[in-house]
C-alpha positions as CSV (number, residue, x, y, z in Angstrom):
1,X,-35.9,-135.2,122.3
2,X,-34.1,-133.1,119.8
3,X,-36.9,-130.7,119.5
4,X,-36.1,-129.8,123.2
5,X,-32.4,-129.5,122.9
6,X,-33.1,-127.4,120.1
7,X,-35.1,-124.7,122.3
8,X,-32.4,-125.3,124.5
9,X,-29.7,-124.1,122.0
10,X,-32.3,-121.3,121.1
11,X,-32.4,-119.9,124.3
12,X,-28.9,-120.2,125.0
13,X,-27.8,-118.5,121.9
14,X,-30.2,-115.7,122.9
15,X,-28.6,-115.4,126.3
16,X,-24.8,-115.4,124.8
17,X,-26.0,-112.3,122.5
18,X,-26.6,-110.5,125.3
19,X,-23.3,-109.3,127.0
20,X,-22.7,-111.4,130.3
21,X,-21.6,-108.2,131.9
22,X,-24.9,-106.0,131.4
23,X,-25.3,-102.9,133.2
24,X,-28.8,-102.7,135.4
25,X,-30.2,-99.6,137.6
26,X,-29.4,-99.8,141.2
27,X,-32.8,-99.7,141.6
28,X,-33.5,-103.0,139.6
29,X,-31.3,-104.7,141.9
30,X,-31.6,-102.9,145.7
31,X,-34.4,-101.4,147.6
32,X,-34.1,-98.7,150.4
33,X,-34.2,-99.4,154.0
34,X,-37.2,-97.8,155.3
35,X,-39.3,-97.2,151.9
36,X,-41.5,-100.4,151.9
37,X,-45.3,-101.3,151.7
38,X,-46.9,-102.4,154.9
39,X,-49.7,-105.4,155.4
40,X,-53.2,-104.5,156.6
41,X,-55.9,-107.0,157.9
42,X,-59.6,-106.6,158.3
43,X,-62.5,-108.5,159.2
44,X,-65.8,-107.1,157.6
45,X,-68.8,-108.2,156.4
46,X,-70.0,-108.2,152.6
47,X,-74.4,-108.1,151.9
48,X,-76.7,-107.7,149.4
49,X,-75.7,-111.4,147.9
50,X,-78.5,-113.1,146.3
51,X,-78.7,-116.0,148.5
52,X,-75.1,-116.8,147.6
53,X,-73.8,-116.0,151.4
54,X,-73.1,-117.5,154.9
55,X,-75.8,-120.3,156.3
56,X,-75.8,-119.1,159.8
57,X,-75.8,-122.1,161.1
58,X,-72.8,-123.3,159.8
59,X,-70.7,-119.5,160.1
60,X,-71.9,-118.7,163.9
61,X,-69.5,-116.1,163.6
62,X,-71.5,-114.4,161.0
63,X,-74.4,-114.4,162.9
64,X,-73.1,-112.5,165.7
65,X,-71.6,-109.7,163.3
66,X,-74.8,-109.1,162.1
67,X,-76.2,-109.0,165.5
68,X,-73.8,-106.6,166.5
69,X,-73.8,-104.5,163.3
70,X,-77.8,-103.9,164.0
71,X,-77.1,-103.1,167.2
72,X,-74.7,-100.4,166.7
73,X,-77.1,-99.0,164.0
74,X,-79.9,-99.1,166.1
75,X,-81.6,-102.0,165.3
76,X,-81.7,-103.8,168.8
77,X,-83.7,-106.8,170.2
78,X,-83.0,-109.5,167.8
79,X,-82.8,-113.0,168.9
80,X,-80.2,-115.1,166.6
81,X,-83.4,-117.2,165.7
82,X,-84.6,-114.2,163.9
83,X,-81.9,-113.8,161.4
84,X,-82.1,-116.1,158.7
85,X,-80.9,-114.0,155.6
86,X,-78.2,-116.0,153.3
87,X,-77.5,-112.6,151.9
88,X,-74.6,-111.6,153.9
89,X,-71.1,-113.4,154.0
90,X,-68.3,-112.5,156.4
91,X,-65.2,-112.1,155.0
92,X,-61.3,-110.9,155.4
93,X,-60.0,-107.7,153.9
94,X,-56.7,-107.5,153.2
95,X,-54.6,-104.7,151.0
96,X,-51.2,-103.1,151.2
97,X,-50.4,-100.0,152.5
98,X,-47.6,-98.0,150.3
99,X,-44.4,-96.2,151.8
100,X,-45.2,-92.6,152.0
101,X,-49.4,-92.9,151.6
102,X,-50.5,-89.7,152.8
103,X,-54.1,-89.2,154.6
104,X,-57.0,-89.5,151.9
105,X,-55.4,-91.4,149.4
106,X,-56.9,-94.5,148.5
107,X,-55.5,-98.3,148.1
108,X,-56.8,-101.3,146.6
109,X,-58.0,-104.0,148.5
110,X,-58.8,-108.0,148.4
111,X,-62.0,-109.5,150.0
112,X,-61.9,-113.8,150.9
113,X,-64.8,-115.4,152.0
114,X,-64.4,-116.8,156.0
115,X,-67.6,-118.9,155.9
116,X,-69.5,-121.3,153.8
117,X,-70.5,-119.0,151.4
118,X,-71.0,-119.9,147.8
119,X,-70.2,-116.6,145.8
120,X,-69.4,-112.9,146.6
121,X,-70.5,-111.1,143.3
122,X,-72.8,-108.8,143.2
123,X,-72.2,-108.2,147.0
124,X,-70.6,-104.4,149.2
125,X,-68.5,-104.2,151.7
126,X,-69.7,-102.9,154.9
127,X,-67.2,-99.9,156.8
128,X,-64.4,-102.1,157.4
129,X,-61.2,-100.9,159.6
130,X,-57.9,-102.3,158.2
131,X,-54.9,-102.3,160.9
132,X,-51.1,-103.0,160.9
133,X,-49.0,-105.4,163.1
134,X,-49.4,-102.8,165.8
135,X,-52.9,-103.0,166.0
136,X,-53.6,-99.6,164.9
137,X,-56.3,-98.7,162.4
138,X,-54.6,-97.2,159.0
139,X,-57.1,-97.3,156.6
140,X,-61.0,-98.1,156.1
141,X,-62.5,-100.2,153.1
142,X,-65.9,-99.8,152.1
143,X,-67.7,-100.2,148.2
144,X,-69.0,-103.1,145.8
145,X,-66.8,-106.0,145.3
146,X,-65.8,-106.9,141.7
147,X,-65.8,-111.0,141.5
148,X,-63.5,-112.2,138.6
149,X,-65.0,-116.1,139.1
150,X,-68.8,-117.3,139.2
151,X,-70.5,-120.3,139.9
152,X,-74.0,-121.9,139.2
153,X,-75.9,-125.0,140.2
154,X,-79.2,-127.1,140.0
155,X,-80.7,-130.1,141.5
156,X,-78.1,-132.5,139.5
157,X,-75.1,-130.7,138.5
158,X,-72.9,-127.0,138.9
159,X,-70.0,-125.3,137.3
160,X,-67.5,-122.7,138.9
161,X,-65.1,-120.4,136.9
162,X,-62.2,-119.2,138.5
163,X,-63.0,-118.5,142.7
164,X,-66.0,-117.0,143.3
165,X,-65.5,-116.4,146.6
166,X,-62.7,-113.8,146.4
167,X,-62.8,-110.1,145.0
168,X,-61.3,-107.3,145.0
169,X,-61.9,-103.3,145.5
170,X,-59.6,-100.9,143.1
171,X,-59.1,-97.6,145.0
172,X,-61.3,-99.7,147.7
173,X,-60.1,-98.3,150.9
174,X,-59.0,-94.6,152.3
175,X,-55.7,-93.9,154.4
176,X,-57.0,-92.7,157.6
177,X,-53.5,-92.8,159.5
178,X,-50.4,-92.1,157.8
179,X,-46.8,-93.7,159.3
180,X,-44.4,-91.9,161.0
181,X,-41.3,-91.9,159.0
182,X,-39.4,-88.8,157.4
183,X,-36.5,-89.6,155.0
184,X,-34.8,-85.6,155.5
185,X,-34.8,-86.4,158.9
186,X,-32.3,-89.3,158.4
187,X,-28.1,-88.7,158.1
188,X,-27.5,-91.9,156.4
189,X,-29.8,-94.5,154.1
190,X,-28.9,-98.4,153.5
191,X,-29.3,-100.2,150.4
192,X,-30.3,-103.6,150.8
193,X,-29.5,-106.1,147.8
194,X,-32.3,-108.6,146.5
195,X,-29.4,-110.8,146.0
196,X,-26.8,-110.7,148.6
197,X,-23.4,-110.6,147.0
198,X,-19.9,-109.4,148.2
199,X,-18.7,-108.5,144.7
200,X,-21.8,-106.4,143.9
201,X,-22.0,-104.9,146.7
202,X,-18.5,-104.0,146.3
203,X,-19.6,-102.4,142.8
204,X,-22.4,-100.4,144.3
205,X,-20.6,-98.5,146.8
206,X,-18.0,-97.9,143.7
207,X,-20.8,-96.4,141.5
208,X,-21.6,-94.1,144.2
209,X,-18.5,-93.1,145.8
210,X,-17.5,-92.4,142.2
211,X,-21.0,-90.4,141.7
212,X,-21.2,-88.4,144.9
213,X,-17.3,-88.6,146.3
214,X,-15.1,-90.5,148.0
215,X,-16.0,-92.2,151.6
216,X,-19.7,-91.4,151.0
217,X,-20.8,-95.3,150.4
218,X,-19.2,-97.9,152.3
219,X,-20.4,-102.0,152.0
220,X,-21.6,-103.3,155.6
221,X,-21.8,-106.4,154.4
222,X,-22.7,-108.9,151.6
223,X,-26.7,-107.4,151.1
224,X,-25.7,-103.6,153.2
225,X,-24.3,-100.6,151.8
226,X,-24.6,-97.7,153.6
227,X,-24.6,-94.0,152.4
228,X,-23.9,-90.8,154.3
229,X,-25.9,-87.8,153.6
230,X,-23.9,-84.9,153.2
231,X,-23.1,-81.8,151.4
232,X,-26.4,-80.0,149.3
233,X,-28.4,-82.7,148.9
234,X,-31.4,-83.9,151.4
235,X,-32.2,-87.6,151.6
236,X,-34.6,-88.1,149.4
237,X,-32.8,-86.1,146.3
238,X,-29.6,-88.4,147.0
239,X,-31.7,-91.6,146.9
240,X,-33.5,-90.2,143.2
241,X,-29.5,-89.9,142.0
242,X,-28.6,-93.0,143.6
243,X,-31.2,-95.4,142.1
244,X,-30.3,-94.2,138.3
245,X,-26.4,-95.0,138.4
246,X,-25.7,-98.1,136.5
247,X,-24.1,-100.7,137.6
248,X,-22.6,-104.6,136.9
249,X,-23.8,-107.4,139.1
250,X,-22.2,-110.2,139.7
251,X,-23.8,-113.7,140.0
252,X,-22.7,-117.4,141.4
253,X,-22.3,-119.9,138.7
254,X,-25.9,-121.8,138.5
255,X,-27.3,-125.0,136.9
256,X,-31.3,-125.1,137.8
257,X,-33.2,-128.4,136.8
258,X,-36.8,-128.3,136.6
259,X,-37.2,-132.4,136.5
260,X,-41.0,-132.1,136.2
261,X,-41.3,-130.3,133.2
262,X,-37.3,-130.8,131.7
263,X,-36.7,-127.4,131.6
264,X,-32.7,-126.9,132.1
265,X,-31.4,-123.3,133.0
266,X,-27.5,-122.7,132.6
267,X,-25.9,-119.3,133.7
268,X,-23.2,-118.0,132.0
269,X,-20.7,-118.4,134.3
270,X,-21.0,-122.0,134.6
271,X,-17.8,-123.4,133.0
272,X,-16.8,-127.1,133.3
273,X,-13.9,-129.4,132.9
274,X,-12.4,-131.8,129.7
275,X,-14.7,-134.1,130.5
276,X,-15.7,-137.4,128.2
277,X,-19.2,-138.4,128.3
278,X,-21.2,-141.9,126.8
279,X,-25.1,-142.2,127.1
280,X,-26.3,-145.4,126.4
281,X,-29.5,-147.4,126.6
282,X,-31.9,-149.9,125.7
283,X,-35.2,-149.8,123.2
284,X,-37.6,-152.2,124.3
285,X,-40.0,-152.9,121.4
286,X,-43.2,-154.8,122.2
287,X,-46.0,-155.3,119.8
288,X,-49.3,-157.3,120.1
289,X,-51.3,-159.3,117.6
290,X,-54.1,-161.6,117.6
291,X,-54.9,-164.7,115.6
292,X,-57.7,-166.9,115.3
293,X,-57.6,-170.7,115.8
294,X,-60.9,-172.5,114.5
295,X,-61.6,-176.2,114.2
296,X,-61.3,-178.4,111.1
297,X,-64.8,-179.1,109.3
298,X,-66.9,-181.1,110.1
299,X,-65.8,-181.5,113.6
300,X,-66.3,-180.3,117.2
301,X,-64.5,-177.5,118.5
302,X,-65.4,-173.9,118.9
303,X,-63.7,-170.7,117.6
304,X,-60.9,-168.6,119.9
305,X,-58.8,-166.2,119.7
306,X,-55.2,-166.2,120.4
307,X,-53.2,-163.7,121.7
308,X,-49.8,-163.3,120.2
309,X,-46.7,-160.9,121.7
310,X,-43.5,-160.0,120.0
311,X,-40.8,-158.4,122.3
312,X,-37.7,-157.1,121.0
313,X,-34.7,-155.7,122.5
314,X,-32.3,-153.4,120.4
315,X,-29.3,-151.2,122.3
316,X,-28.0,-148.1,121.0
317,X,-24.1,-148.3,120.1
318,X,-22.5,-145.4,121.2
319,X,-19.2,-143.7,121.7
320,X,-17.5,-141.7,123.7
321,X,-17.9,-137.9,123.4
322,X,-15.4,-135.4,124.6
323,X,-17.3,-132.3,125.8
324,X,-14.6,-129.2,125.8
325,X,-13.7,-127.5,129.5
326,X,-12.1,-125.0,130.5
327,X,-12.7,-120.7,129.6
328,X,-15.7,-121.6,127.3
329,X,-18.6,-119.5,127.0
330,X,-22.2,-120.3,127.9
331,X,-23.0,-121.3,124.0
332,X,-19.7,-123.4,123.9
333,X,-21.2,-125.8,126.3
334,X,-24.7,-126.0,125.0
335,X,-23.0,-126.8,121.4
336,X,-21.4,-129.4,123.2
337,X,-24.2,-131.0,125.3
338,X,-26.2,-131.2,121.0
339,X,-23.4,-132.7,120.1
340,X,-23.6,-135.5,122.2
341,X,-27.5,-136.2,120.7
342,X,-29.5,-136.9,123.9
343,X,-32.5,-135.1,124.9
344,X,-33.5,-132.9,127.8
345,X,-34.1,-135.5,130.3
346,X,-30.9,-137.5,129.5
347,X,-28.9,-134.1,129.6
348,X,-30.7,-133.6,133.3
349,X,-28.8,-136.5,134.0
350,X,-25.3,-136.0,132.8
351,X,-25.1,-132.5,134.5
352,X,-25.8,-134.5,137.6
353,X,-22.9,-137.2,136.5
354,X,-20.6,-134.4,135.7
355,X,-20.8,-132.3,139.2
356,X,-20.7,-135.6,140.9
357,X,-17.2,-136.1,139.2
358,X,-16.4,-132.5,140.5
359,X,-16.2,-131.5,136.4
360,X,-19.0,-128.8,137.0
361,X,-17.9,-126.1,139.0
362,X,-21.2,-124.2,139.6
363,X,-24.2,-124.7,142.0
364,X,-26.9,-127.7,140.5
365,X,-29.6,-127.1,142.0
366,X,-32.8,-129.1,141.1
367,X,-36.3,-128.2,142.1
């Protein structure tokens, strides 16, 4: 128990030598409107698998992609009782496409087995079209797959490693359609914070009203600030000065509780009441022994064996500790909580008992 409010402390006194008020990048903290990555979806089909792909019984939909795959290359007049290769699984490609790819770059991609098949590697991808949510085409994949997992089996027994059936293509697709979206053509850009804030927000359109002049950012709302475009610079020069300027974010007072594992996370701005705080309990102690009864000699009887328990019950005597409220800093309170000599899970329990009596004035959230 002490060995984990000892990390505790360690990791609390790491966090108090770092400044509660630390400067980050705008950047680190807020991403533009408009400059994101876009999802792409494929269905392809992956061959040259030694025997490790689709049955075709079980995956009819393979079976009809490779019907129709012949067929467009020429190779018509196949039955479906013809085809009875294992070699070819179908699969899903997905990748991401980048703000501002431009035509013949290339992106990475990930291939997941859709049927029964037992292992990619070893296997290419067949000319696969990737489209967005509008159903347009944006990029094509094509190449060997690389297989991180592997599996192996015999008569009796198999292993698998890692997932066999999904792999992935670096540089695996081509942009073949680029989207339409041109950042000089804009008058104004938002920044959107990751963590929606009114007081940070507040200090963002500061930083860059101080930066660029007065009235050119202006906070929308708690995640929005919006910025005018305006005198020599163009769009995307304004957003390469705007992501650099430092600034101080400001956070709500959090207590997360990982019960699973212990794991306790307290933010610096947590502060608490005089509070005065008594953890008691019991120690069950139960130990087992076993004697042997035998008859007296020269007589009938056999030999057993008798079980023998001894329970005791000891409770810890303990007193009341006063754990110091009020404008004390993050180590304050973890110096308090040691003092106090429970362990994690106990502690898990009187944060809980202190917010219920309204001591703890920051969110508790457990997960």
């Amino acid at each position: 128990m002490r060995g984990a409010l000892v990390a505790l402390s360690v990791i609390a006194g790491t966090l108090c030598a770092i400044p509660a008020a630390a400067q980050v990048r705008i950047k680190d903290i807020a991403s533009f409107e408009g400059v994101r990555e876009n999802q792409l979806v494929g269905y392809g089909l992956v061959v040259g698998l030694n025997g490790t792909g689709d049955t075709l019984n079980g995956s009819p939909f393979t079976k009809k992609s490779i019907e129709g795959m012949l067929e467009r290359l020429g190779v018509g007049n196949l039955s479906g009782d013809a085809i009875k290769t294992k070699n070819t699984a179908a699969v899903m490609v997905t990748a991401k496409l980048p703000p501002f790819a431009r035509r013949g770059s290339t992106i990475d991609v990930t291939i997941s087995s859709l049927g029964n098949a037992d292992s990619l590697r070893g296997g290419t991808l067949i000319v696969t079209p990737l489209v967005g949510a509008d159903g347009e085409i944006y990029a094509v994949g094509q190449g060997p797959i690389s297989v991180a997992g592997y599996s192996a089996k015999g008569n009796a027994a198999s292993i698998v490693d890692g997932v066999p059936t999904v792999a992935r293509m670096e540089n695996g697709a081509i942009v073949e359609k680029e989207i339409a979206f041109e950042l000089n053509s804009m008058n104004s850009v938002r920044l959107s914070l990751r963590e929606p804030d009114f007081t940070t927000a507040s200090r963002v359109a500061g930083v860059i009203n101080d930066k660029l002049g007065h009235n050119t950012a202006q906070m929308l709302d708690p995640s929005t600030i919006e910025v005018q475009a305006k005198g020599k610079y163009g769009v995307p020069e304004l957003l390469a000065m705007i992501e650099n300027l430092p600034v101080t974010p400001d956070s709500v007072a959090k207590v997360v509780v990982d019960e699973k594992s212990g794991t306790i996370v307290i933010g610096s701005n947590v502060r608490i009441d005089q509070v005065a705080i008594s953890q008691g309990g019991l120690t069950v102690k139960v130990k087992e022994s076993y004697a042997v009864s035998q008859p007296k000699p020269i007589s009938i009887g056999e030999t057993v064996v008798v079980p023998e328990t001894d329970v005791q019950v000891e409770e810890r005597n303990t007193q009341f500790s006063v754990l110091q409220g009020g404008d004390v800093s993050l180590q304050d309170l973890v110096d308090g909580l040691n003092a106090i000599g429970v362990g994690a899970r106990q502690t898990i329990s009187i944060l809980q008992a202190i917010k219920a009596a309204g001591a703890l004035h920051a969110d508790l959230e457990i997960i």
